[in-house]
C-alpha positions in Angstrom: 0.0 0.0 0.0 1.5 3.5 -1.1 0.4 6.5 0.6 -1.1 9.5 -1.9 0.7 12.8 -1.9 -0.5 15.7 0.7 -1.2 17.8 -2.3 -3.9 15.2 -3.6 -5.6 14.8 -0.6 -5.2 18.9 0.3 -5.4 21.4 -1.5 -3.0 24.3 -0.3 -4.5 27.7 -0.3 -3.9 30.0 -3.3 -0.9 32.0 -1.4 0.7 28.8 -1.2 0.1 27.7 -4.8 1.2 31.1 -6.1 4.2 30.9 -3.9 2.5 34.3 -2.3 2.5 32.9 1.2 4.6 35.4 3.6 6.2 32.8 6.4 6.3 36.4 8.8 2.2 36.6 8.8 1.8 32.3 9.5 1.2 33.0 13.2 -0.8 36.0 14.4 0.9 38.8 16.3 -1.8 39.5 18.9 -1.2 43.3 20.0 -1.8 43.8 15.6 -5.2 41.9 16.8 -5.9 43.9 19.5 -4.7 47.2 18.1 -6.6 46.5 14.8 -3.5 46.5 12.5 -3.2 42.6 11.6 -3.9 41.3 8.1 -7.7 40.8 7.4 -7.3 36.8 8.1 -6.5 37.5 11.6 -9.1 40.5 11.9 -12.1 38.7 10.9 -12.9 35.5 12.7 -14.6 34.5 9.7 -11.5 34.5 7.7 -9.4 33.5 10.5 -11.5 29.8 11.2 -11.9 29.3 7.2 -8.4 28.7 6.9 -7.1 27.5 10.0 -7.8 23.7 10.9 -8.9 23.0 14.6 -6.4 20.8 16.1 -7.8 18.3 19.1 -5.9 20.6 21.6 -6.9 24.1 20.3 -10.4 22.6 20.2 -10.4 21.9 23.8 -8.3 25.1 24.6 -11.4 27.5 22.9 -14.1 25.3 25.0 -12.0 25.7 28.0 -11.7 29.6 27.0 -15.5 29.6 26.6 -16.5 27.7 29.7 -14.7 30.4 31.7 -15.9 33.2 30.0 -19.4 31.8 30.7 -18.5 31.6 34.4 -17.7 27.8 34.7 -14.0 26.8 36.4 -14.3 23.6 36.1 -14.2 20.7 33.5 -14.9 20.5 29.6 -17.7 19.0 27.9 
């Protein structure tokens, strides 16, 4: 059994394709969040969740992050 390459089973996003993608603006700077200044992908949560995949961990980090907003210390889901 051979494995299929990444790039038939995902498609990398057009910056990547183009060879557009800027390494400096893969992880978001948080005070360009906060202060409004960061590219529009890291602006708008919109953007921001249709490119980036939910890992297991950042998954149970937001509910965590959630819960405690809400008021709740203790336990996920």
């Amino acid at each position: 059994m051979s494995l299929k390459p990444w790039r038939e089973i995902a498609t990398p996003h057009k910056d990547v394709l183009a060879g557009t993608f800027k390494q400096s603006e893969f992880a978001a700077d948080i005070t360009q969040v906060v202060g409004g200044t960061a590219p529009a992908e890291y602006q708008d949560a919109e953007q921001f969740f249709a490119r980036t995949y939910i890992t297991e961990g950042m998954r149970l980090l937001l509910i965590s992050v959630a819960q405690r907003l809400a008021g709740h210390r203790h336990g996920l889901p």
